[in-house]
C-alpha positions as a Markdown table, in Angstrom:
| # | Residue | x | y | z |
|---|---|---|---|---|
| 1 | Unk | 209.5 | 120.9 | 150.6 |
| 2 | Unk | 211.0 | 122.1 | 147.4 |
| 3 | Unk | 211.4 | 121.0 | 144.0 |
| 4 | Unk | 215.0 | 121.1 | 144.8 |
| 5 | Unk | 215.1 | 119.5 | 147.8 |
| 6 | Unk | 212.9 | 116.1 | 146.4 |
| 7 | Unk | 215.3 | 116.0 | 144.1 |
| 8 | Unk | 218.5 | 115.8 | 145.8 |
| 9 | Unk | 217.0 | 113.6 | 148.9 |
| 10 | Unk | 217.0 | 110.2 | 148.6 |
| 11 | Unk | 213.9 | 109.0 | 146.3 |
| 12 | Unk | 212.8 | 106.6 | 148.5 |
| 13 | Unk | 212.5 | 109.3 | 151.3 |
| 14 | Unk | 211.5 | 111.9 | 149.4 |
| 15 | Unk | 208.4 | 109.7 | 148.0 |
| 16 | Unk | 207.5 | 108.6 | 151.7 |
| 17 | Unk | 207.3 | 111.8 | 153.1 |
| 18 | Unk | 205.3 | 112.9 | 150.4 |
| 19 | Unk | 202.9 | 109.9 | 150.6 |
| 20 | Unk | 202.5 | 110.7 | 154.7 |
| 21 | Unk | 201.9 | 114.2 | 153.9 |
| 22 | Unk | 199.1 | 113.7 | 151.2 |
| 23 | Unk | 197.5 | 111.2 | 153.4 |
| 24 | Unk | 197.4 | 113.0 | 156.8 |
| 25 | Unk | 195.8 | 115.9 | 154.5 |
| 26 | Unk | 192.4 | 113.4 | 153.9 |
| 27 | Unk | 192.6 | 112.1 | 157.4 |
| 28 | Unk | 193.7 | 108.2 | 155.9 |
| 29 | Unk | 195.1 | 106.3 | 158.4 |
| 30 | Unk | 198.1 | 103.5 | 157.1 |
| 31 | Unk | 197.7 | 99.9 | 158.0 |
| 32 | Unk | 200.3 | 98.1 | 158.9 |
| 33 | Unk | 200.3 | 96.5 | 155.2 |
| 34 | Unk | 200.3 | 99.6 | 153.6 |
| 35 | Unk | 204.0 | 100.0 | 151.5 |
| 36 | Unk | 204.5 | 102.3 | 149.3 |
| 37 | Unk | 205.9 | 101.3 | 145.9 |
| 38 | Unk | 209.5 | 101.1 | 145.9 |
| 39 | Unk | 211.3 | 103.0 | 142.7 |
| 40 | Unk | 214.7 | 102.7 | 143.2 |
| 41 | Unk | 216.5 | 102.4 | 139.9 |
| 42 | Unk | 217.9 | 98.3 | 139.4 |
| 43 | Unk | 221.2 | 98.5 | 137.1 |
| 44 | Unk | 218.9 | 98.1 | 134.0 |
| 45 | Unk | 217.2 | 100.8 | 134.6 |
| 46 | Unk | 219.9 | 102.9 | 135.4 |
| 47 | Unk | 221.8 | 102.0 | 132.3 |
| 48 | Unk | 218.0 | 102.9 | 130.4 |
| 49 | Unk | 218.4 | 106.3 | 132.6 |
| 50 | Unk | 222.1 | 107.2 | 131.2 |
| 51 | Unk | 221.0 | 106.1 | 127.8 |
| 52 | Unk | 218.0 | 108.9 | 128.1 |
| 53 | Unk | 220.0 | 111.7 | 129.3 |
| 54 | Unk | 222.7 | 110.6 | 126.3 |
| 55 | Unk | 219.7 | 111.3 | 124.2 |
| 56 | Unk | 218.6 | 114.4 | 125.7 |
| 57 | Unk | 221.8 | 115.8 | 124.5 |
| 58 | Unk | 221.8 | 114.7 | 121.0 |
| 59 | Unk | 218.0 | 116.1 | 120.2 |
| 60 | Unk | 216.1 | 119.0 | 120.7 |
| 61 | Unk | 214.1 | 119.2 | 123.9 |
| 62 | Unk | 211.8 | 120.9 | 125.9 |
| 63 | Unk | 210.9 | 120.6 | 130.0 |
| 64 | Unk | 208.3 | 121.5 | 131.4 |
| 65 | Unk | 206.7 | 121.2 | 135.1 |
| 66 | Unk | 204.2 | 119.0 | 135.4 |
| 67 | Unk | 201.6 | 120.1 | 138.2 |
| 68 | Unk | 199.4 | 117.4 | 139.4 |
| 69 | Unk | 196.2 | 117.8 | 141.8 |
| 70 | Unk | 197.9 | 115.3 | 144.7 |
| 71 | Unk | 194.4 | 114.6 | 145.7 |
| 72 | Unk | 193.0 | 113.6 | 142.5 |
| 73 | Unk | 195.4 | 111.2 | 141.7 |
| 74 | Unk | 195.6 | 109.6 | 145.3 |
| 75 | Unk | 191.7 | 109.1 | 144.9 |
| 76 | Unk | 192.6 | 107.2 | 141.2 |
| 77 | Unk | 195.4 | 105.4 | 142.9 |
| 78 | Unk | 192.9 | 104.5 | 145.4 |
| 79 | Unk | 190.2 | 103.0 | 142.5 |
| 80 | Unk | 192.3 | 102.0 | 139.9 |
| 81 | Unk | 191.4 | 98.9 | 140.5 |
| 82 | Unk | 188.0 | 99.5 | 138.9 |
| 83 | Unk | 189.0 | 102.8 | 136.8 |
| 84 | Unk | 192.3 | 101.4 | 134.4 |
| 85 | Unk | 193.1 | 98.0 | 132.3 |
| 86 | Unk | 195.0 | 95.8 | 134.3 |
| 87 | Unk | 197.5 | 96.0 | 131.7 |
| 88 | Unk | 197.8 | 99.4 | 132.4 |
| 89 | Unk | 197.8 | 99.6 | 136.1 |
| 90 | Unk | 202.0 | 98.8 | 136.3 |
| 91 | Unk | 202.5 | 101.9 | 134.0 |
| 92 | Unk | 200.2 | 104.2 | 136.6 |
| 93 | Unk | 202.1 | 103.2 | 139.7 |
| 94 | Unk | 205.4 | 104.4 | 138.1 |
| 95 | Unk | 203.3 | 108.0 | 137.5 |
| 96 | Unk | 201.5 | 107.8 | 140.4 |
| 97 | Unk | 205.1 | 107.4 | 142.5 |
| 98 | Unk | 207.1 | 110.1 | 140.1 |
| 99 | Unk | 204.1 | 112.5 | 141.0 |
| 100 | Unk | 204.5 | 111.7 | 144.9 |
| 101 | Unk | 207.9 | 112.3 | 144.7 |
| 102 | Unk | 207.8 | 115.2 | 143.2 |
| 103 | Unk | 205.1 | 116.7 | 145.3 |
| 104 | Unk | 202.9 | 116.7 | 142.5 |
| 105 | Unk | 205.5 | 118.6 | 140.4 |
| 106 | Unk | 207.9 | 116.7 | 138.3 |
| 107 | Unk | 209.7 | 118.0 | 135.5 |
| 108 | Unk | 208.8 | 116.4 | 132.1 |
| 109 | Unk | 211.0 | 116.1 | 129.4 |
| 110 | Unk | 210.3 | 116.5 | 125.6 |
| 111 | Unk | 212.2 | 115.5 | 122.8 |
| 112 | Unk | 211.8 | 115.9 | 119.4 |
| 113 | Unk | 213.7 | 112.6 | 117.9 |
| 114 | Unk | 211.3 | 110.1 | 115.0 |
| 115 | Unk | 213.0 | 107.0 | 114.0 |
| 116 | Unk | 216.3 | 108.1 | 116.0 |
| 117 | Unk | 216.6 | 111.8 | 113.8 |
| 118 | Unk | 215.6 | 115.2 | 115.3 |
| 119 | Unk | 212.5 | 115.5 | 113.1 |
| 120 | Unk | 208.7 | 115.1 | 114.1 |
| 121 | Unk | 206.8 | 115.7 | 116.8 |
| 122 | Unk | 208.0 | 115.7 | 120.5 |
| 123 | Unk | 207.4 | 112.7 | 123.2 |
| 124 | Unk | 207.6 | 112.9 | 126.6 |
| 125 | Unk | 210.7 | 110.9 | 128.4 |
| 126 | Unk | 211.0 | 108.6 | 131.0 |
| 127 | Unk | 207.6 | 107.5 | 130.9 |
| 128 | Unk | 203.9 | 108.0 | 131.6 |
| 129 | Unk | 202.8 | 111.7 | 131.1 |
| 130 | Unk | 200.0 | 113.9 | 130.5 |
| 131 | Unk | 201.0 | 113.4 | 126.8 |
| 132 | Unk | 200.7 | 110.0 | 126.5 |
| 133 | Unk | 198.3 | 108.5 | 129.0 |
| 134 | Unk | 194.5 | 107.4 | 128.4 |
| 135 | Unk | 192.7 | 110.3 | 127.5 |
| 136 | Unk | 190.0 | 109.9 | 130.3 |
| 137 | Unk | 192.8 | 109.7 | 132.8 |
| 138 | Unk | 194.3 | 112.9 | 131.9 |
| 139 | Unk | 190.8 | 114.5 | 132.1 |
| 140 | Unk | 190.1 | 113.3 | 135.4 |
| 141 | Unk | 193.6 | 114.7 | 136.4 |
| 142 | Unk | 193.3 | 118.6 | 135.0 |
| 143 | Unk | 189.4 | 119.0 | 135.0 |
| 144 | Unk | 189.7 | 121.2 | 137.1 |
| 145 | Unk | 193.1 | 122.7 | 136.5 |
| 146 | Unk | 193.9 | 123.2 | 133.2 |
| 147 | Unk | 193.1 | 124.6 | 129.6 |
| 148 | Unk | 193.1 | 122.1 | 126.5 |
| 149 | Unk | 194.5 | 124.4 | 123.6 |
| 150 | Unk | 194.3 | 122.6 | 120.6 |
| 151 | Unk | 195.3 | 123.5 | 116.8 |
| 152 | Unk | 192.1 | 123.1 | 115.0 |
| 153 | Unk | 192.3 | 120.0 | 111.9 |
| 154 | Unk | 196.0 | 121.0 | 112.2 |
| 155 | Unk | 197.5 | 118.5 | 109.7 |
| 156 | Unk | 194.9 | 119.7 | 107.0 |
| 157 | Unk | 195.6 | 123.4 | 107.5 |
| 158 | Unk | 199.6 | 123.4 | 107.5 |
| 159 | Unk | 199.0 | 121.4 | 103.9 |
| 160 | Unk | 196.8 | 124.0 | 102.6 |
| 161 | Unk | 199.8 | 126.6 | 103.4 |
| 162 | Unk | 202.1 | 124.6 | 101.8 |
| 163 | Unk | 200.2 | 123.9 | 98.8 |
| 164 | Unk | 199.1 | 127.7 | 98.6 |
| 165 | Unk | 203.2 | 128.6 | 98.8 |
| 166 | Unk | 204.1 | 126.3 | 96.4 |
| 167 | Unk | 201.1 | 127.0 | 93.8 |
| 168 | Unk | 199.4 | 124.0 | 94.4 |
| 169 | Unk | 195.6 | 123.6 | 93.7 |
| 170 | Unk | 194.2 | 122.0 | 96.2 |
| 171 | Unk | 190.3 | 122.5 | 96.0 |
| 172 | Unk | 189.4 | 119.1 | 98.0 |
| 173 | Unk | 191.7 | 120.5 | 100.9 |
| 174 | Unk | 190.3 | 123.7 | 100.8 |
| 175 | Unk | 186.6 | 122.8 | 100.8 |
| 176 | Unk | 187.6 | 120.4 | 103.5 |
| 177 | Unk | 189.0 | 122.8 | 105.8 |
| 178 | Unk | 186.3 | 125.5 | 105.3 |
| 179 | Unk | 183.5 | 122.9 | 105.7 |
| 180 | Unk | 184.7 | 119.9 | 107.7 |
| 181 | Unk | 181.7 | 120.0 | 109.8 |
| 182 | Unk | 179.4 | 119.8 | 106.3 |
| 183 | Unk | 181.6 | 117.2 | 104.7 |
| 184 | Unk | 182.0 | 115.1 | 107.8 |
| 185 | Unk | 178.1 | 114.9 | 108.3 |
| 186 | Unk | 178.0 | 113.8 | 104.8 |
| 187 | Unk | 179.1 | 110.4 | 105.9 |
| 188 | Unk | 176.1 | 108.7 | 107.4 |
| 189 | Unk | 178.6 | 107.4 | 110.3 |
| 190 | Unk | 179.5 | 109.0 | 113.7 |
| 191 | Unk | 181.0 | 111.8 | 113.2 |
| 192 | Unk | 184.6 | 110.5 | 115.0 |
| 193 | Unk | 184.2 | 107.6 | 112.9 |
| 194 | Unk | 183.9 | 109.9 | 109.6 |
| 195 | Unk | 186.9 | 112.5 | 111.3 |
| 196 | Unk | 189.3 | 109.1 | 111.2 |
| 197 | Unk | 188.5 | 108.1 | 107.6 |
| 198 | Unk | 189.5 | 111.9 | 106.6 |
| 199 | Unk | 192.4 | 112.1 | 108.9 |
| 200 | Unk | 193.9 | 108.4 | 107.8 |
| 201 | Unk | 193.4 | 110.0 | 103.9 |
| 202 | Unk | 196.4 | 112.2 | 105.3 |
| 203 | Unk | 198.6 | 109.9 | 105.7 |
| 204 | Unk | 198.1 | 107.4 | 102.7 |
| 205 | Unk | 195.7 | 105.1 | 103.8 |
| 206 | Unk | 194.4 | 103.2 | 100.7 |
| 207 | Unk | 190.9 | 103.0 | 99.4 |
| 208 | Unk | 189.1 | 99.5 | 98.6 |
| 209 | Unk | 187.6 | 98.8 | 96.2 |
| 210 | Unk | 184.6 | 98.5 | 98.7 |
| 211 | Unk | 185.3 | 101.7 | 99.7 |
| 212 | Unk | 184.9 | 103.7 | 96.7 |
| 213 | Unk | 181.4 | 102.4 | 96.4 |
| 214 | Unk | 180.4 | 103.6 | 100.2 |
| 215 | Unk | 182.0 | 106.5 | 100.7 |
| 216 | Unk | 181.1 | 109.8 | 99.3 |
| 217 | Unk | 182.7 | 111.0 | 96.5 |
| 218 | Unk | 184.1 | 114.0 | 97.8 |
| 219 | Unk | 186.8 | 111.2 | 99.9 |
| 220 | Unk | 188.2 | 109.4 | 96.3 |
| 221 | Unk | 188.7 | 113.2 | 94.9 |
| 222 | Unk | 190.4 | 114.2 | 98.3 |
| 223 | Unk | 192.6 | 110.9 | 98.4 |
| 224 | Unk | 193.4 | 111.2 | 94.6 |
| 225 | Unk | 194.2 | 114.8 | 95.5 |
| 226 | Unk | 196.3 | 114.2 | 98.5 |
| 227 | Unk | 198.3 | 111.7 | 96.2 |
| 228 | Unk | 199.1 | 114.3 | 93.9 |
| 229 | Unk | 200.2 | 116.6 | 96.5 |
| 230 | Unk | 202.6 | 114.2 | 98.5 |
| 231 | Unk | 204.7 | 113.4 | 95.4 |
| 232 | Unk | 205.1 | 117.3 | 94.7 |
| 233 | Unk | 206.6 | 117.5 | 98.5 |
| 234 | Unk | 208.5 | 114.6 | 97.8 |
| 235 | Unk | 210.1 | 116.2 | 94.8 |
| 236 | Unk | 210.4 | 119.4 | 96.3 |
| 237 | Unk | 212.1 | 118.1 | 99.3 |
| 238 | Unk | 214.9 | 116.2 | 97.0 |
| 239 | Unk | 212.7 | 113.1 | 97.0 |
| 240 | Unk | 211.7 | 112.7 | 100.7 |
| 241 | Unk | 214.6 | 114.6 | 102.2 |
| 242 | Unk | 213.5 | 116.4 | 105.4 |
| 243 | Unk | 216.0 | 118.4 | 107.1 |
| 244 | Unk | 218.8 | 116.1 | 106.3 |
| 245 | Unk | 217.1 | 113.4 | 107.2 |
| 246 | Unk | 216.1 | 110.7 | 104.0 |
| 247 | Unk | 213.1 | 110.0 | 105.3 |
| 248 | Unk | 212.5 | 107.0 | 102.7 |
| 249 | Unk | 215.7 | 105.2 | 103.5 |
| 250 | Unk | 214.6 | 105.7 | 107.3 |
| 251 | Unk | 211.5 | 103.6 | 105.9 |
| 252 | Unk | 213.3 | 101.2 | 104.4 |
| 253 | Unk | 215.6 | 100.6 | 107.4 |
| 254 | Unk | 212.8 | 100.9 | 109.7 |
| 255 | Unk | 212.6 | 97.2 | 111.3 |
| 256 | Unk | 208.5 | 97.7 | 111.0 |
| 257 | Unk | 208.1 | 98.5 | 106.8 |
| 258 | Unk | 204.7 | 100.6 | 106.4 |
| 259 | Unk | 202.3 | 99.3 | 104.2 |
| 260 | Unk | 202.2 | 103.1 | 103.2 |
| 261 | Unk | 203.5 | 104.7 | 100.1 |
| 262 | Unk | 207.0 | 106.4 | 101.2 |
| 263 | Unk | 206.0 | 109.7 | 99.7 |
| 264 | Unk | 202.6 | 109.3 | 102.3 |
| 265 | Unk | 205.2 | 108.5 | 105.1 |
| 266 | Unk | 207.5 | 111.4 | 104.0 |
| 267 | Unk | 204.4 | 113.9 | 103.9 |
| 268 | Unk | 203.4 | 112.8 | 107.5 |
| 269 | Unk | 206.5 | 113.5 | 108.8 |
| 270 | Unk | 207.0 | 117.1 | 107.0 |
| 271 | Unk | 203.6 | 117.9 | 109.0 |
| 272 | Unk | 204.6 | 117.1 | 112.2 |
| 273 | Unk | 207.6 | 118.7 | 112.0 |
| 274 | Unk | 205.7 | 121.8 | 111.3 |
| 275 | Unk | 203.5 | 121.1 | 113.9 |
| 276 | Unk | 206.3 | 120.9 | 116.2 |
| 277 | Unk | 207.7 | 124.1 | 115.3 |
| 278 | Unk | 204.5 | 126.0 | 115.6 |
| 279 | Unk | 203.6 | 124.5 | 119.1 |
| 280 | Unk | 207.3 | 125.3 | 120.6 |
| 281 | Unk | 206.4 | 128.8 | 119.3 |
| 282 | Unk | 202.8 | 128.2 | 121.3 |
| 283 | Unk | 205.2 | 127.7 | 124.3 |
| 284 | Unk | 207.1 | 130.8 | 124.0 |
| 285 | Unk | 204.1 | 132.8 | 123.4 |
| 286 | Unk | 202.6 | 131.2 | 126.5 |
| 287 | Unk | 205.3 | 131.6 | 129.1 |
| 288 | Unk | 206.1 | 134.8 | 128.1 |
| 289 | Unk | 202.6 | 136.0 | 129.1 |
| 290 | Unk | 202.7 | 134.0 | 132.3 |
| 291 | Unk | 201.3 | 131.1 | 131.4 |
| 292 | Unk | 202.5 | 127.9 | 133.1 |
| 293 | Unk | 202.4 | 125.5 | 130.4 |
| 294 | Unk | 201.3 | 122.5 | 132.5 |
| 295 | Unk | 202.2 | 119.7 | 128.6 |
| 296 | Unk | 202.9 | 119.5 | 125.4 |
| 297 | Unk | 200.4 | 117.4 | 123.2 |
| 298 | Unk | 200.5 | 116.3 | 119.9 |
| 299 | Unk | 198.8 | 119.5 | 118.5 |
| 300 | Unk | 198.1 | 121.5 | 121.5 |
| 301 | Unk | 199.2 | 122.7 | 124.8 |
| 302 | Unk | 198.0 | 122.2 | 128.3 |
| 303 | Unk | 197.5 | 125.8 | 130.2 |
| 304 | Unk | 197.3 | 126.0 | 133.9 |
| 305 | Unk | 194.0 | 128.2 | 134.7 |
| 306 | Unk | 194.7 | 131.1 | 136.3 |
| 307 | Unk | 192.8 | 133.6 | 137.5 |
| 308 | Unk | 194.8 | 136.6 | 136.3 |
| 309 | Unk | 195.2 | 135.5 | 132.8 |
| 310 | Unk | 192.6 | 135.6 | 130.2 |
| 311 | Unk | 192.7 | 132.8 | 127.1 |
| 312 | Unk | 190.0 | 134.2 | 125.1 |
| 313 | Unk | 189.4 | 135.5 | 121.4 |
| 314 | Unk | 192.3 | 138.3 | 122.3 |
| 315 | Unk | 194.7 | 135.7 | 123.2 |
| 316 | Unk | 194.5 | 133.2 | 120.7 |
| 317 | Unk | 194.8 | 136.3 | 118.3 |
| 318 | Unk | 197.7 | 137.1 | 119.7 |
| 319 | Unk | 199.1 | 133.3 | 120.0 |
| 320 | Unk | 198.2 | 132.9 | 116.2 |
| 321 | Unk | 200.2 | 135.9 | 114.9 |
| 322 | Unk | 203.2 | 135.0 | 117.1 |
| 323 | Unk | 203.2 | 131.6 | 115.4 |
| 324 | Unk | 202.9 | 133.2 | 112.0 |
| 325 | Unk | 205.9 | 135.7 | 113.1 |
| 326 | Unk | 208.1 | 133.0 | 114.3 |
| 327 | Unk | 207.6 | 129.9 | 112.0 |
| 328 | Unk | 205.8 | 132.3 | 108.7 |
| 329 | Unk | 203.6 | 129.2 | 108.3 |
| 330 | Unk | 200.1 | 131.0 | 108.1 |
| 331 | Unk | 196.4 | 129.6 | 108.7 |
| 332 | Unk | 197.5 | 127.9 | 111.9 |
| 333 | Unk | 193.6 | 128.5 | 114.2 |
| 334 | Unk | 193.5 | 127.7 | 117.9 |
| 335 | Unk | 190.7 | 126.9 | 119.6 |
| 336 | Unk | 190.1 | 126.2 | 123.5 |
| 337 | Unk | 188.6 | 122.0 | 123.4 |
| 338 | Unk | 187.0 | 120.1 | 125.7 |
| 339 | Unk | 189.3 | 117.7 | 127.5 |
| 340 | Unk | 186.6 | 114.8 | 127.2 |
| 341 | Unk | 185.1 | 112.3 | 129.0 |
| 342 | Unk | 186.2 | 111.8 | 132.9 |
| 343 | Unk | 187.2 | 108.5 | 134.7 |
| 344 | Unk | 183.7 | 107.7 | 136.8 |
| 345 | Unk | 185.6 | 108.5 | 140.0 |
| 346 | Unk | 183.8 | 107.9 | 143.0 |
| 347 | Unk | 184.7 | 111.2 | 145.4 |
């Protein structure tokens, strides 16, 4: 059955045809128990579903088909008892019967909206997605499908362009970014553990007293450094404007105050716009080579592996100089990652 079709039968039918299907394909018989999860839409939700699509319209977006290995997940759904928090279990039915319904292809929505203005990074809508589910569940899903293509230490490197384009020494950025592997073993700690300390120095995270006496030196020069830098943005960008957008008033407003400096929460958001912009460039690179882009992460794409496409050193080349061409933001490097650790499915 179709895409199209799914989508204009009924959901309920659609989702229990696609449920007898995937279960006559591993020879499972259904007990008389068995039900399938019922999604129908209650007048809440359907006032929730008008209010997205209302959204849709007002911010940039991006959709994309979601492919999911039917038999994979029907295995999770099988042990997720055992495999996902209890508290996340409610969140994974509602994927688990989107995906059926779909056939294992449902159309994912992006949109590009932070604190209600079209600035930032996009989020997926309408739900659980390959964006924002547990990492180990979204490995277990693509293992075997997909490419991760991440941006490598991509907050760090769009900062270096900036500060190189506005004539802004930076020498604690730079030696980070050409060394992070040196400076992050300098630590004494794991090296994920030393990778968040560096990474929470981008957005303003302050340093203790404590701290200053633990950490190597190089992190007070990089934070005072960093400091430096985010007020230069913030007066370049008419004091924290971004697009617009005041981003210090949206602070202010914002019903959660950050602890952070404004200038910190301005320069975070500048980033991930620029992120943004350079991985909706990724996209068009990657669909006009015949790529399906199977999501859109936070600094990185998933690619659906196909035989007749290479991604090697050619085509990050390539992908890299596109983004340049498009966005003129320069120093952007790609590299294929793992996807991490697995769920410990039983097969």
């Amino acid at each position: 059955m179709s895409i199209e079709a799914l989508f204009s039968a009924r959901r309920e039918d659609a989702e229990r045809e696609a449920q007898l299907r995937l279960l006559a394909a591993y020879e499972v018989r259904i007990r008389p128990s068995h039900k399938v999860p019922k999604v129908g839409a209650s007048p809440s939700r359907r006032v929730t579903a008008k209010r997205t699509r209302e959204l849709s319209a007002e911010y940039p977006t991006i959709k994309l088909i979601e492919r999911i290995d039917l038999g994979v997940l029907w295995r999770i759904n099988e042990q997720k008892a055992t495999l996902l928090p209890p508290h996340y279990q409610t969140q994974f039915n509602n994927f688990y019967a989107n995906t059926l319904a779909a056939n294992g292809e449902r159309v994912v929505t992006y949109r590009q909206v932070q604190r209600e203005s079209n600035i930032g990074r996009y989020h997926p809508i309408g739900g659980l997605a390959l964006q924002n589910m547990l990492c180990e569940l979204r490995a277990t899903l693509v293992a075997h499908t997909c490419w991760q293509l991440d941006i490598r230490a991509a907050h760090h490197c769009i900062l270096l362009w900036m500060a190189r384009r506005h004539d802004i020494d930076t020498p604690a950025l730079r030696h980070y970014t050409q060394h992070r592997e040196a400076v992050l073993a300098e630590f004494g700690v794991p090296r994920d553990e030393a990778k968040t300390i560096m990474l929470a120095q981008m957005f303003g995270s302050p340093l203790s007293a404590q701290q200053h006496g633990q950490l190597p030196q190089f992190v007070v020069d990089f934070h005072e450094e960093l400091a430096r830098v985010a007020e230069r943005m913030w007066t370049l960008h008419d004091n924290g404007v971004l697009r617009g957008v005041n981003i210090g008033d949206l602070v202010q407003r914002s019903r959660k105050r950050s602890r952070v400096a404004p200038k910190f929460v301005f320069l975070s958001h500048l980033l991930q716009d620029i992120e943004a912009q350079c991985l909706v460039s990724a996209v068009e690179f990657a669909q006009a080579r015949g790529c399906h882009v199977n999501a859109l992460l936070h600094d990185g794409l998933l690619l659906l592996k196909d035989a007749r496409i290479a991604v090697d050193d050619a085509f990050i080349d390539a992908l890299q100089a596109h983004i340049e061409q498009r966005t003129q933001v320069a120093g952007v490097k790609f590299e294929l990652k793992s996807l991490g650790a697995c769920l410990p499915l039983v097969v």
